[in-house]
C-alpha positions in Angstrom: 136.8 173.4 182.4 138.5 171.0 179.4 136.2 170.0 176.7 138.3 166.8 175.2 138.3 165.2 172.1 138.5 161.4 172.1 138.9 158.7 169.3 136.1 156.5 169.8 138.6 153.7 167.7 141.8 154.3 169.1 140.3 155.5 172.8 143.2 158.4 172.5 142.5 161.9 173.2 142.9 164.1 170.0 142.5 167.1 171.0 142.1 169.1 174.5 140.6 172.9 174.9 139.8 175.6 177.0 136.0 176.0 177.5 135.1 179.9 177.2 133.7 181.5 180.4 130.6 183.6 180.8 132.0 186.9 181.1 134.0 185.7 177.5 130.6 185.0 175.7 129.1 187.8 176.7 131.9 189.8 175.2 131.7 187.8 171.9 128.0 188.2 171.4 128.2 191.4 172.1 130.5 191.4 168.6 127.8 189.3 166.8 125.0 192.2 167.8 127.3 194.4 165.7 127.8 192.3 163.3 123.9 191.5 162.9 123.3 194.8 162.3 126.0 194.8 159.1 124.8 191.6 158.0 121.0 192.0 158.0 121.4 195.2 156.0 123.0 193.4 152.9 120.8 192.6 150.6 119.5 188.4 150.0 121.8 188.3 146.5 124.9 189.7 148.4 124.4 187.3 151.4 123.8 184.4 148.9 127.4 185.4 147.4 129.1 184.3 150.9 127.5 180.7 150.8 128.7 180.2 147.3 132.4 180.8 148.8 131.0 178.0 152.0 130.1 175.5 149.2 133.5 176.2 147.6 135.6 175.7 150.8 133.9 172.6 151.9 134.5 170.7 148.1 138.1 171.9 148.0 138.5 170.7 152.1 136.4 167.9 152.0 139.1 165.3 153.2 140.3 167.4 156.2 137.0 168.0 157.4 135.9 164.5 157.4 139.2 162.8 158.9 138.2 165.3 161.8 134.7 164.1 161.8 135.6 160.6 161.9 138.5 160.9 164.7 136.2 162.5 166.8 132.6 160.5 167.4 134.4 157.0 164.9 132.1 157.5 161.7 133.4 155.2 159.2 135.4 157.9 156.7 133.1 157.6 153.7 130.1 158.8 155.4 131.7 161.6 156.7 133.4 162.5 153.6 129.5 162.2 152.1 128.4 164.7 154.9 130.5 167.2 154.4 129.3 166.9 150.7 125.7 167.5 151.9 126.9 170.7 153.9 127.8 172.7 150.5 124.9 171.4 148.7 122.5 172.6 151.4 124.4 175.8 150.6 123.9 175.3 146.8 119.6 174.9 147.7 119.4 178.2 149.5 121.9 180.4 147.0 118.9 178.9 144.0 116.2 179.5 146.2 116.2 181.7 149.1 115.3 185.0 147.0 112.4 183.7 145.9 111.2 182.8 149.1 112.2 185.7 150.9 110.6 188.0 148.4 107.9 190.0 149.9 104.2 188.6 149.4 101.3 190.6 148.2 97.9 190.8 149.5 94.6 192.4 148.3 93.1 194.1 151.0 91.2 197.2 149.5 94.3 199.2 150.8 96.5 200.7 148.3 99.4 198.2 149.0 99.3 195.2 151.3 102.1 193.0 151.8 104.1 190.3 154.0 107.6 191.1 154.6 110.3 188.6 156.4 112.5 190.5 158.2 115.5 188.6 160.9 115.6 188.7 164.1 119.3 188.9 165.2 121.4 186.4 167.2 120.1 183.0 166.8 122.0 180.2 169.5 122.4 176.8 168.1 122.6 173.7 170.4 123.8 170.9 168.4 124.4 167.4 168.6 127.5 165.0 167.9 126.0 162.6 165.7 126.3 165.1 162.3 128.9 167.2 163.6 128.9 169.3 160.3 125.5 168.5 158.9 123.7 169.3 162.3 125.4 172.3 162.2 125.0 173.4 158.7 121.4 172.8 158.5 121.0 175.1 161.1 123.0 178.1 160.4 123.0 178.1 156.5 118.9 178.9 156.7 119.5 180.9 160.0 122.6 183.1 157.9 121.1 183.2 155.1 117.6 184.8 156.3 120.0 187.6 157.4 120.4 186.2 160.9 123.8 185.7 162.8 124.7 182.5 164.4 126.2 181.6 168.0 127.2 177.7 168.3 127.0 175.6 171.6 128.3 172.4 170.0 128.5 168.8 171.9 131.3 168.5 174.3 132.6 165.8 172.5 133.0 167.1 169.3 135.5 170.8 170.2 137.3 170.4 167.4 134.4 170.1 164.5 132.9 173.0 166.2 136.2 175.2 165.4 136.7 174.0 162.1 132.9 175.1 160.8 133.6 178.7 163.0 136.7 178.2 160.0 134.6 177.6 157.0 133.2 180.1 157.3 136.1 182.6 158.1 138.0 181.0 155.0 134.5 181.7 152.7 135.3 185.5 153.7 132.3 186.1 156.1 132.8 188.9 158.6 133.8 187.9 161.6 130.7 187.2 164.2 128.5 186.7 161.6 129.0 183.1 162.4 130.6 182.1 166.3 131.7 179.2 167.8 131.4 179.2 171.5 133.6 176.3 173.7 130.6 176.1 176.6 128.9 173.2 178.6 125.4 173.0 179.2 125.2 175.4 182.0 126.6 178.2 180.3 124.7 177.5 177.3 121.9 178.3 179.7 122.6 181.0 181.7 123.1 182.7 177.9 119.3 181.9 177.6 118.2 183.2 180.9 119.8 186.6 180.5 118.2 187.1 176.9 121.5 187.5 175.0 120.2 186.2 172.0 116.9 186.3 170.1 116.1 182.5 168.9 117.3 179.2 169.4 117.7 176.1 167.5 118.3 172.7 169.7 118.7 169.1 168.3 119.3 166.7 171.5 117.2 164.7 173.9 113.7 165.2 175.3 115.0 166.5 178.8 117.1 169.1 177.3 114.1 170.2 174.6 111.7 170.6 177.7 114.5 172.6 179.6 115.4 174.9 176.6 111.8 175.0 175.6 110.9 176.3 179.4 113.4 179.1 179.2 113.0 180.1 175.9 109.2 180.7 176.7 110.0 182.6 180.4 112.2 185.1 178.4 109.7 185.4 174.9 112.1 184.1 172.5 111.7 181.6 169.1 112.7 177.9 169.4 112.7 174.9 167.1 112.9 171.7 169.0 114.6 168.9 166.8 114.5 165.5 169.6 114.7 162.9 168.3 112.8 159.5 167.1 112.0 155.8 167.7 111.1 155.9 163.8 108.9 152.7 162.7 110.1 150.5 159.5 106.2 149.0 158.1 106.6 146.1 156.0 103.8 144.8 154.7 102.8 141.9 153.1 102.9 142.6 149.1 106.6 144.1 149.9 109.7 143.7 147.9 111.4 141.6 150.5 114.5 141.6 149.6 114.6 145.8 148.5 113.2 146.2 151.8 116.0 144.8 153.9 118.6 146.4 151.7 116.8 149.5 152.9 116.5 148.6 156.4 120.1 147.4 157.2 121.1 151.1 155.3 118.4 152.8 157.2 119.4 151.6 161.3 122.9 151.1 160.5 124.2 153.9 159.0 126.4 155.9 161.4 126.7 152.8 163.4 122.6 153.4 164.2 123.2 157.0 165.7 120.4 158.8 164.3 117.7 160.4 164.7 116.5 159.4 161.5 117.5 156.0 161.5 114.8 153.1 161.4 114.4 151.8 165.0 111.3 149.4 164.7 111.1 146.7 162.1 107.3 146.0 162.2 106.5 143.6 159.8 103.4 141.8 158.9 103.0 137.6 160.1 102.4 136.2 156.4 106.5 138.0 155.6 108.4 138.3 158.8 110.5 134.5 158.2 111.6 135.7 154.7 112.0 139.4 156.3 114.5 138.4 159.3 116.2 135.6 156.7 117.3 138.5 154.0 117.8 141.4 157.1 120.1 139.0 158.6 122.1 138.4 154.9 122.2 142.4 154.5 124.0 142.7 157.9 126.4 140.1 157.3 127.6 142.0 154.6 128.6 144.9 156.8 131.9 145.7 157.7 133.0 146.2 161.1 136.0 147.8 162.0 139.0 151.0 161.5 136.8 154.1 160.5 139.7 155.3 158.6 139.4 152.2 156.5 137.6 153.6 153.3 135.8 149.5 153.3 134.2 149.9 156.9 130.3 150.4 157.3 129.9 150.2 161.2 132.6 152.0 163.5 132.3 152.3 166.6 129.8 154.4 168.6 130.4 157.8 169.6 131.5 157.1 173.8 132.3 154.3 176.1 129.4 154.8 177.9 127.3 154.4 174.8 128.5 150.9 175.0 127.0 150.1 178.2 123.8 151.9 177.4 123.4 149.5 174.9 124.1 146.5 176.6 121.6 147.4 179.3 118.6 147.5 176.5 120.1 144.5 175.2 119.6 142.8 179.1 116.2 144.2 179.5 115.3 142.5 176.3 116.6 139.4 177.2 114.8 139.4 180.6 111.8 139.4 178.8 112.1 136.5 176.9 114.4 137.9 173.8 117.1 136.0 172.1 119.3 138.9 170.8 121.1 137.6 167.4 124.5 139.6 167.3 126.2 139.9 163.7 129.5 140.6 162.4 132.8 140.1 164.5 134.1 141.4 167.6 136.8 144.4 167.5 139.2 144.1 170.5 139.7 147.6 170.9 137.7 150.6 170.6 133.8 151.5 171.6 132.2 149.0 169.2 128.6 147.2 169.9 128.0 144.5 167.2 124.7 144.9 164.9 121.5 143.1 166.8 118.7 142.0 165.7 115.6 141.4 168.6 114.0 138.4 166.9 110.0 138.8 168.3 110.1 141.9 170.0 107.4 142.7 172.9 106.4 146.0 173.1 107.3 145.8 176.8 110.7 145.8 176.3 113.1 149.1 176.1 114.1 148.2 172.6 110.7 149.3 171.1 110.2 152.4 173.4 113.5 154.6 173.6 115.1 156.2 171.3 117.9 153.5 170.9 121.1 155.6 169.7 123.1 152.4 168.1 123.0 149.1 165.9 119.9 147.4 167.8 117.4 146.4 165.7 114.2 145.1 167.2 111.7 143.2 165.2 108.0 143.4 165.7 105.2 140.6 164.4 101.9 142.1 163.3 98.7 140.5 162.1 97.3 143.4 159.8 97.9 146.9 158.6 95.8 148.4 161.4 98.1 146.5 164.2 101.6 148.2 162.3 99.9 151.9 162.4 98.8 151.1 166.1 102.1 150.1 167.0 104.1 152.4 164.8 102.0 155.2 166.7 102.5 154.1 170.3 105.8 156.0 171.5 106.3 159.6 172.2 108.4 160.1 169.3 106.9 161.0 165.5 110.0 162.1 163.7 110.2 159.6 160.8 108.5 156.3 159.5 109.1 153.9 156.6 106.4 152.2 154.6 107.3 149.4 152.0 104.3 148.2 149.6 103.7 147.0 146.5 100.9 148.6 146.3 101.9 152.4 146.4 97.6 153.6 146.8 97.9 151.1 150.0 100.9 152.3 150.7 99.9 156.1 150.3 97.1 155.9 152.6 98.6 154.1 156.0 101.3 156.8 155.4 98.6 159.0 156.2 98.1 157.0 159.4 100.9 157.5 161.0 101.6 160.3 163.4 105.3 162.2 162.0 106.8 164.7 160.8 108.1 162.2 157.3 106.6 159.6 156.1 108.8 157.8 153.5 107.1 154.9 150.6 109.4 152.2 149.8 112.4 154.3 150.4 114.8 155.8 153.6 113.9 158.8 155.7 116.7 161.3 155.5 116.9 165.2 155.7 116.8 166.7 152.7 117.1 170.8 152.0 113.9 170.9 149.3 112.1 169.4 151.8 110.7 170.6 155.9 112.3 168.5 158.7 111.3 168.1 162.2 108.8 165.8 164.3 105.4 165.8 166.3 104.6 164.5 169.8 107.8 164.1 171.7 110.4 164.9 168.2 110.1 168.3 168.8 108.1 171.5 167.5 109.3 173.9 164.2 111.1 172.8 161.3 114.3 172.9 159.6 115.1 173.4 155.9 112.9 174.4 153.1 111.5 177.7 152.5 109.8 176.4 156.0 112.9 175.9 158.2 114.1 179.5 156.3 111.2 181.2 157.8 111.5 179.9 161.5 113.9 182.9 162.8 112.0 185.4 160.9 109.5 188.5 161.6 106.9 187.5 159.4 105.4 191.1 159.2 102.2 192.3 157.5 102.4 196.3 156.0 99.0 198.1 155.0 99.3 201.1 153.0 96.0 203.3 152.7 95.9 206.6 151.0 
């Protein structure tokens, strides 16, 4: 099988590979159990030595990496240039931090010595998504790595070429080899690694379907998962809001990465008294996007990720319409290339598809509330928890229906995004576990008490 790279601009193929076999990644993790067992037996300070050389590669090759990014699923240049940037300074928080929070914690007991020690576990697989080709990646291996752990990658089919260059970060930052592993699979093989217990955790960010499959094996064969699936993350505006702040926020918030994120404000609910000055000022801060070349260092929006992305989001689009939605498209058409033009669903229903997927592009549906009660009712009512935005004047007000809602981040008068100082991951339907923080760095980890009594 092929795994091929095409540019969601120029609809040209970049790049073409051979996918590994079975038989092949069997071989190669048998290289990173061998290598686990070096790498676990260095000490947190030597490990920590490594990411500084990671950091250092991705700052000195931070143009490559993100003309690669951006040729491959169309993000507009800038953004990928600033996520490649986040990838070393995720690096930067664990080489601070992670010796502190790795050090071993002492208990009184009445024993001579009690204490909890953290302790890897060996080969971690990562299944990651296309969206943050890097970032995705890096958030999950840097904690993984640095914990002592070694990492086996099953990236997204359409991004073969990202998943190589990361396997080369890596290599360039000096790290033995099979400490870190790129493996060129699909879905199935990915799999079948799980079923025959090759590896001793996994790490998956993708859709519902595939969390409840890889959740299901992971649990027949005993083994660690964190589940990272996604959100239909709710944008509250109330009625003391900075209007205008608010839909500088939101256009920033769904339209970043032309609206493919998990992260990304998907439903505007804003209270009756402000929704005419809210859709007036949202509607101004679109306009102001640009739509077009990635590569241009001026664009906002590219295009989405696939062709079929396209269609997916037309068909929402339809459904809205059929129930009585008059979709407000912004920005100009590009003749060639997989763009959708930023939408706005004036007076959303929460019968319509809009408000109940996870819509992966620039569709922005707008919901009319009465009261605060209504927004947390409705902000509550999916089967996603991920992320939700609050905007107040009042930050006590404010503080409070943050406490309301049902997620795994709640953000006051500001933007959801993943940050390394702080946990990551989502309730209900958005998963189980966490990423990042001393949290995410404890996920692959035997967390093991030791009593010592005379």
């Amino acid at each position: 099988m092929k795994l091929t790279s095409i540019n969601p601009y120029t609809e040209e193929i970049n790049w073409t590979y051979d996918s590994f076999s079975f038989e092949e990644c069997e071989a190669y993790i048998k290289k990173s159990r061998t290598s686990f067992f070096m790498w676990s037996s260095l000490s947190i300070d030597e490990r920590t030595k490594y990411l500084a050389k990671v950091a250092e590669v991705l700052r000195q090759n931070t143009d490559t990496y993100a003309e690669i990014i951006t040729k491959e699923m169309g993000k507009p240049i800038k953004q990928s240039r600033a996520e490649v940037q986040k990838c070393a300074f995720i690096c930067d928080y664990y080489i601070k931090n992670a010796a502190e929070f790795l050090k071993d914690e002492f208990v009184d007991t009445g024993a001579e010595k009690s204490y909890v020690t953290f302790e890897p576990m060996g080969i971690i697989l990562g299944i990651m998504p296309w969206n943050f080709p890097f970032w995705q990646v890096f958030k999950f291996a840097i904690p993984a790595i640095c914990a002592g752990n070694v990492c086996v990658l099953k990236h997204s089919s359409n991004v073969p070429r990202s998943a190589l260059e990361v396997e080369k970060v890596f290599l360039e930052a000096g790290f033995p080899e099979h400490v870190f592993k790129t493996l060129l699979i699909n879905s199935k093989t990915a799999m079948k690694i799980l079923e025959e217990d090759l590896v001793d955790g996994v790490s998956l960010t993708g859709s519902i379907n595939a969390g409840s499959e890889i959740g299901g094996i992971a649990g027949k064969t005993i083994k660690p998962f964190v589940l990272e699936l996604g959100g239909s993350d709710p944008f509250i505006v109330l009625d003391d809001a900075d209007i205008e702040r608010a839909a500088q926020a939101a256009a920033k918030s769904r339209f970043l990465n032309t609206g493919q994120g998990c992260i990304a404000a998907k439903r505007f609910i804003v209270l009756e008294n402000g929704i005419a000055d809210f859709m007036k000022a949202f509607e101004f801060e679109i306009h102001k996007l640009k739509i077009g070349d990635p590569m241009d260092e001026e664009t906002d929006i590219g295009p989405v990720a696939k062709k079929e992305f396209v269609e997916d989001l037309e068909k929402i689009l339809q459904d809205a319409k059929m129930k009585g939605a008059e979709p407000l498209a912004c920005g100009e058409e590009c003749k060639k290339g997989f763009f959708f033009r930023p939408t706005i669903i004036p007076a959303a229903s929460l019968e319509m598809e809009a408000c109940n997927v996870e819509v992966f592009g620039p569709i922005a549906p707008l919901i009319t509330v009465k009261d605060e009660d209504e927004a947390v009712e409705i902000a509550n009512s999916t089967d996603f928890g991920l992320g939700a935005e609050v905007w107040s004047g009042n930050l006590e007000r404010a503080e409070k229906l943050a406490k309301r809602i049902k997620s795994g981040f709640v953000a006051v008068n500001g933007t959801v995004r993943s940050d390394p100082r702080l946990p990551f991951g989502g309730v209900k339907k958005s998963g189980l576990g966490r990423e990042l923080s001393h949290y995410g760095l404890k996920e692959f980890m035997n967390i093991k008490a030791i009593v010592i009594n005379k």
